[in-house]
N, CA, C and O atoms as a GROMACS GRO file, in nm:
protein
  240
    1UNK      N    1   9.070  10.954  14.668
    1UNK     CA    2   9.205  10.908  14.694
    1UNK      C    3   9.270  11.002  14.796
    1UNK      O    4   9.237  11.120  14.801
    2UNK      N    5   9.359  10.953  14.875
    2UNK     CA    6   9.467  11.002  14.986
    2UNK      C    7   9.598  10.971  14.990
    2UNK      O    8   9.632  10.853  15.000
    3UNK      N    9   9.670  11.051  14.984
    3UNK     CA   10   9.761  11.067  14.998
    3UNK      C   11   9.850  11.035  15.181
    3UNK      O   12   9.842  11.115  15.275
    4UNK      N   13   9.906  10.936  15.184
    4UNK     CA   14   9.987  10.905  15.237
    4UNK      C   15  10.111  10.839  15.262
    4UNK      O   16  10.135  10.727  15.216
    5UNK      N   17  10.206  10.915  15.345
    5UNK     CA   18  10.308  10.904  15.416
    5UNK      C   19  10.373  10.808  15.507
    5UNK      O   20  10.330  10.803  15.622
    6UNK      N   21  10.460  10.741  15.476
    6UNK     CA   22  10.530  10.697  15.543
    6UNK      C   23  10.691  10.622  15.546
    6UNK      O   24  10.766  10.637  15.450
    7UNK      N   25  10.723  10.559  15.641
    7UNK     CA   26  10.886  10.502  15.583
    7UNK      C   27  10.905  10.384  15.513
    7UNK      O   28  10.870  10.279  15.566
    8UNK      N   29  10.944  10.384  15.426
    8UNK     CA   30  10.996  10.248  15.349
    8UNK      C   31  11.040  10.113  15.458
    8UNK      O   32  11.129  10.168  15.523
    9UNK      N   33  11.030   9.997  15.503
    9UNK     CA   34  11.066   9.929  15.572
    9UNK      C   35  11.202   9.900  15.580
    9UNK      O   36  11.276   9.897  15.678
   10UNK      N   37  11.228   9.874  15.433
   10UNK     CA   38  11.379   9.820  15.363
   10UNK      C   39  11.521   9.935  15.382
   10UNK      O   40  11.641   9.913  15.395
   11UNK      N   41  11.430  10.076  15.376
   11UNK     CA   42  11.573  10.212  15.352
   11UNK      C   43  11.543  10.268  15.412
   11UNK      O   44  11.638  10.310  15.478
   12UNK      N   45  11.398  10.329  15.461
   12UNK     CA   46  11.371  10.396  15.572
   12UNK      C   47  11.327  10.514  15.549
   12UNK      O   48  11.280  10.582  15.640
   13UNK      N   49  11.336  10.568  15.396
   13UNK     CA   50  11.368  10.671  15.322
   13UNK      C   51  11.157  10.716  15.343
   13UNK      O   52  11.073  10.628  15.357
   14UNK      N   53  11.126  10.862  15.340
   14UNK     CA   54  10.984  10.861  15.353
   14UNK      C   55  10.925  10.883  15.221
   14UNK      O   56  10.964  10.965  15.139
   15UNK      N   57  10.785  10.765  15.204
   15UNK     CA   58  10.749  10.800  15.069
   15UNK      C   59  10.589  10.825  15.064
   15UNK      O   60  10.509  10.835  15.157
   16UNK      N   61  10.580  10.828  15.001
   16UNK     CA   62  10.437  10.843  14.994
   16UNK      C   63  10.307  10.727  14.841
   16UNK      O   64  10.324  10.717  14.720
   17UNK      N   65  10.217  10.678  14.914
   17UNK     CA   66  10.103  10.603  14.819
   17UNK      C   67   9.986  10.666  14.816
   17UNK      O   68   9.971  10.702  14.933
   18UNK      N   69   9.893  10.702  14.756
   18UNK     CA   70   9.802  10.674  14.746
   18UNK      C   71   9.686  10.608  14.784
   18UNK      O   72   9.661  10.536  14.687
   19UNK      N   73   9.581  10.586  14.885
   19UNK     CA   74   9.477  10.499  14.955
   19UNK      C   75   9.329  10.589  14.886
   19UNK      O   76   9.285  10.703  14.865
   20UNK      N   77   9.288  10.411  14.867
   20UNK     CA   78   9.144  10.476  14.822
   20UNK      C   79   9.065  10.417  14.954
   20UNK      O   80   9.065  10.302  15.000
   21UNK      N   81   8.991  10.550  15.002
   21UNK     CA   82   8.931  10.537  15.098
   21UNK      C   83   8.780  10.471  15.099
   21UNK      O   84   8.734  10.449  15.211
   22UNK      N   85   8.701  10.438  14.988
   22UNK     CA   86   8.604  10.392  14.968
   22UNK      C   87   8.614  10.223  15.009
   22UNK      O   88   8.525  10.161  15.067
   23UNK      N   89   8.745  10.166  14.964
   23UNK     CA   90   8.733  10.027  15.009
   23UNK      C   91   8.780  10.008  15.202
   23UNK      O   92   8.886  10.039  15.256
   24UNK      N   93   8.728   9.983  15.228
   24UNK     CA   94   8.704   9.926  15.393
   24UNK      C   95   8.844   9.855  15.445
   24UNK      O   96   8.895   9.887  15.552
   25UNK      N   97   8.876   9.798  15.395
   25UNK     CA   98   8.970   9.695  15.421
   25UNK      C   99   9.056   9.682  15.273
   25UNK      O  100   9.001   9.658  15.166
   26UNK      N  101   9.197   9.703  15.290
   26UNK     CA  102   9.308   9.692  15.156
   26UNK      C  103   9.452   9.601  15.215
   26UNK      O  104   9.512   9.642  15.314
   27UNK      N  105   9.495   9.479  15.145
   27UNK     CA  106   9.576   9.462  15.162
   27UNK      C  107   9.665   9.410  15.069
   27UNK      O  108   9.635   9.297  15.032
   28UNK      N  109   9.752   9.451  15.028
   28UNK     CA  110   9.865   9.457  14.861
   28UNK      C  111  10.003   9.487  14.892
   28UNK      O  112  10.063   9.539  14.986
   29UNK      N  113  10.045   9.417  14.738
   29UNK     CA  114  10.202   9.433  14.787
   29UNK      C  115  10.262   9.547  14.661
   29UNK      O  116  10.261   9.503  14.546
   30UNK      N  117  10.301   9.659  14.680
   30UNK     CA  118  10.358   9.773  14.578
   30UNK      C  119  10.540   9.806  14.620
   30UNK      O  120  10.583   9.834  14.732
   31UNK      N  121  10.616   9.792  14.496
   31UNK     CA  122  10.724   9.862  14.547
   31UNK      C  123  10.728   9.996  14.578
   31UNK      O  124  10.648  10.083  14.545
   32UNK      N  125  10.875  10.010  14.676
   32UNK     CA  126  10.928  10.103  14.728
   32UNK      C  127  10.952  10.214  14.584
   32UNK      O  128  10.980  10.150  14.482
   33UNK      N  129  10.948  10.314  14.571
   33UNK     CA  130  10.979  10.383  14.457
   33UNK      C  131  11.083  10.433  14.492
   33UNK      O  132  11.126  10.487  14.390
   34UNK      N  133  11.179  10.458  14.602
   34UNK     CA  134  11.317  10.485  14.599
   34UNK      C  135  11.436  10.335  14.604
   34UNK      O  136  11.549  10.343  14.556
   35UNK      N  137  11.401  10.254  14.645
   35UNK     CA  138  11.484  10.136  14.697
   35UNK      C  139  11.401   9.971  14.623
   35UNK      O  140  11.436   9.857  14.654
   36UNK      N  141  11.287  10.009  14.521
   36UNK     CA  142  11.221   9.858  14.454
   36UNK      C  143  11.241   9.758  14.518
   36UNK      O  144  11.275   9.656  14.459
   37UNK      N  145  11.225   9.760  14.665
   37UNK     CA  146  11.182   9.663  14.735
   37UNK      C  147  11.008   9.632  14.769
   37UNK      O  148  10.928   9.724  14.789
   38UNK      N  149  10.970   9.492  14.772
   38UNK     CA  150  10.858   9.488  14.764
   38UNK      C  151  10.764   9.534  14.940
   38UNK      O  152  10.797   9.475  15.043
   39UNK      N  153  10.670   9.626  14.940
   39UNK     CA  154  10.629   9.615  15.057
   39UNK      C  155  10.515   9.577  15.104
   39UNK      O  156  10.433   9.650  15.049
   40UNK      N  157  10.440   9.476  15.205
   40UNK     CA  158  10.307   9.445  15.217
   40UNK      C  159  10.217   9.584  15.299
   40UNK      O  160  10.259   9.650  15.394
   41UNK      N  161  10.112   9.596  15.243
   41UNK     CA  162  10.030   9.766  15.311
   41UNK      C  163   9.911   9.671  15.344
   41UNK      O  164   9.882   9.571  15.277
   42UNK      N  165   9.852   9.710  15.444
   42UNK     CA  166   9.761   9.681  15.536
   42UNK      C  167   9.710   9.761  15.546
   42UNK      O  168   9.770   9.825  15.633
   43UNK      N  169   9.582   9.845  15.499
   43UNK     CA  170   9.508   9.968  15.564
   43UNK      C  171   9.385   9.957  15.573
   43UNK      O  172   9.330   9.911  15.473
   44UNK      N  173   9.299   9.992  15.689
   44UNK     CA  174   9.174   9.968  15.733
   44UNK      C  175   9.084  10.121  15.729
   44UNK      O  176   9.117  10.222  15.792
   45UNK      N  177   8.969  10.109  15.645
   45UNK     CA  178   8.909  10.276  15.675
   45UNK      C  179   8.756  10.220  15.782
   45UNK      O  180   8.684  10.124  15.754
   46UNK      N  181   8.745  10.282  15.864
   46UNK     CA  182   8.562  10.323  15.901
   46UNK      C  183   8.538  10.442  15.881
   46UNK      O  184   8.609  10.540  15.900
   47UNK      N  185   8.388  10.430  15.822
   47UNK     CA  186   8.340  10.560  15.793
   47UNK      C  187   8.442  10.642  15.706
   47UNK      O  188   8.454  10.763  15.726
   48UNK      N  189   8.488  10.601  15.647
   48UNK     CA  190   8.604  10.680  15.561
   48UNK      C  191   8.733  10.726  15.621
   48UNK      O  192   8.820  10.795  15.567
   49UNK      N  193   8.731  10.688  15.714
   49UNK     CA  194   8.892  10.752  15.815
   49UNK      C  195   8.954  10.645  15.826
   49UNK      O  196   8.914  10.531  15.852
   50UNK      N  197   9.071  10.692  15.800
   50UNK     CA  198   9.250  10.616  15.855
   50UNK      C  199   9.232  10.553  15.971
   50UNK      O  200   9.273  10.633  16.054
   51UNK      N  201   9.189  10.441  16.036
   51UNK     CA  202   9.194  10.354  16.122
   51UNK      C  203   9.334  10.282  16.127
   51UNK      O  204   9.414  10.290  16.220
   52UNK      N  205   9.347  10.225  16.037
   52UNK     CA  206   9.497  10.153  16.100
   52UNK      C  207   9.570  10.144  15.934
   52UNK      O  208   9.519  10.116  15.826
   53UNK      N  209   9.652  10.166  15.956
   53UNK     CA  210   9.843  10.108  15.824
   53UNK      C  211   9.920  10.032  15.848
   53UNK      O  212   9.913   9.981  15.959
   54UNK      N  213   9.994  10.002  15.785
   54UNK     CA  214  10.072   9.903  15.855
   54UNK      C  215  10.187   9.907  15.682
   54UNK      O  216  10.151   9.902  15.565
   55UNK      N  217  10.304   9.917  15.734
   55UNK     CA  218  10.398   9.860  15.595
   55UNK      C  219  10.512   9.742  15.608
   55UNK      O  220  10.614   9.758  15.675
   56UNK      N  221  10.487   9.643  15.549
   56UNK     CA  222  10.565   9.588  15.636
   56UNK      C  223  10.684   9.488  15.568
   56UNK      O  224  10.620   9.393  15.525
   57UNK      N  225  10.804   9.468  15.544
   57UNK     CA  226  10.862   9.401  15.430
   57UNK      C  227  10.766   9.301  15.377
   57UNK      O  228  10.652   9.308  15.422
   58UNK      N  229  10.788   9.227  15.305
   58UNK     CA  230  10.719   9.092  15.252
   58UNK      C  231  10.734   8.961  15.322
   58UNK      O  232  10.828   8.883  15.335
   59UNK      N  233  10.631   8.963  15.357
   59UNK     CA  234  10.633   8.797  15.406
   59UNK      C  235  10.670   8.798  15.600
   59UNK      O  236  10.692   8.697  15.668
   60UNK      N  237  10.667   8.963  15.656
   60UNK     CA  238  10.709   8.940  15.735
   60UNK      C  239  10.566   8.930  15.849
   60UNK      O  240  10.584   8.900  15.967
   0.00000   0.00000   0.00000
């Protein structure tokens, strides 16, 4: 697991999730833990590295 950073879409506020790097491709919707807005995460690993994130409100 990894730890990462970034801004809430909805408040802007910086938070941080959790990524398990073993799955290749992740895409889920988890609330904001300061502002319980829902956010969609997009994250792509190769070879085990941070390739791409993405947070993005819902539905947008």
């Amino acid at each position: 697991m990894e730890e990462h950073f970034f801004q809430c879409p909805y408040c802007w506020e910086e938070i941080s999730m959790l990524l398990d790097a073993s799955v290749r491709h992740q895409t889920y919707v988890e609330d904001c833990e300061v502002c319980c807005n829902p956010i969609e995460i997009t994250v792509y690993y190769e070879e085990g590295v941070l390739t791409e994130f993405s947070a993005q409100e819902l539905g947008q």
